[in-house]
C-alpha positions, 0 to 999 in steps of 0.5 A: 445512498439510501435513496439507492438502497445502499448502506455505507460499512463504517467499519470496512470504509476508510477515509483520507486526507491528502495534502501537505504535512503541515496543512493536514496538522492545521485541520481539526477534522478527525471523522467524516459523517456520511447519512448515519455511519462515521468514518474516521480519517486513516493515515494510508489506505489500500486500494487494489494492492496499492497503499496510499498515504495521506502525503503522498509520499509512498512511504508506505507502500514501498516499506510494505513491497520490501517487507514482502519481498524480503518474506518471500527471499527467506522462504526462498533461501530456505528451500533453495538446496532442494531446487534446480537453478530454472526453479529458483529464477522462476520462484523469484521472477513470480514472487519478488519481480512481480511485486517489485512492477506491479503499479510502479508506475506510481512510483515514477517522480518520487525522489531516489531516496524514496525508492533506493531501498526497492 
């Protein structure tokens, strides 16, 4: 990297293990060092809206989906007396639908339990 003039953001910069519970509990690695920044191991990271987990379970990004579909549900509820029914089905089509299909492609072969909350 700084051969290419590039310096890495230690504090921007995540780092994730992927494996089996068990094998990540069996490793004494906690940080990666990269020239001169660390970057210590994170339990999920984001990428492009999508968390990802160090099993690869989506427990995280299927708890953050609901977590913001139910925000924006109440936000809804809230002003629905002051909406026509087109306007509230396009407000839920925008806001919740939305995030419900956005990459759930990666959420194909997960287990039902996984995804029954969605």
């Amino acid at each position: 990297m700084t051969e290419n003039k590039l310096k890495l953001n230690s504090e921007k910069t995540e780092a994730l293990l992927v494996g089996t519970r068990q094998k990540i509990a069996s490793l004494t690695v906690t940080d990666l060092q990269l020239d001169d920044a660390t970057v210590s191991f994170s339990p999920a990271v984001k990428s492009l809206g999508v968390f990802l987990d160090s099993t690869l379970s989506m427990q995280t990004h299927i708890s953050f989906i609901i977590k913001t579909c139910f925000f924006h549900l109440r936000r809804i509820a809230s002003i629905r007396r002051y909406l026509t029914h087109d306007a509230c089905v396009k407000l839920v089509v925008s806001l919740i639908f939305s995030r419900l299909d956005y990459c759930n492609s990666l959420l194909a072969g997960l287990p039902t339990s996984s995804i029954h909350d969605l």
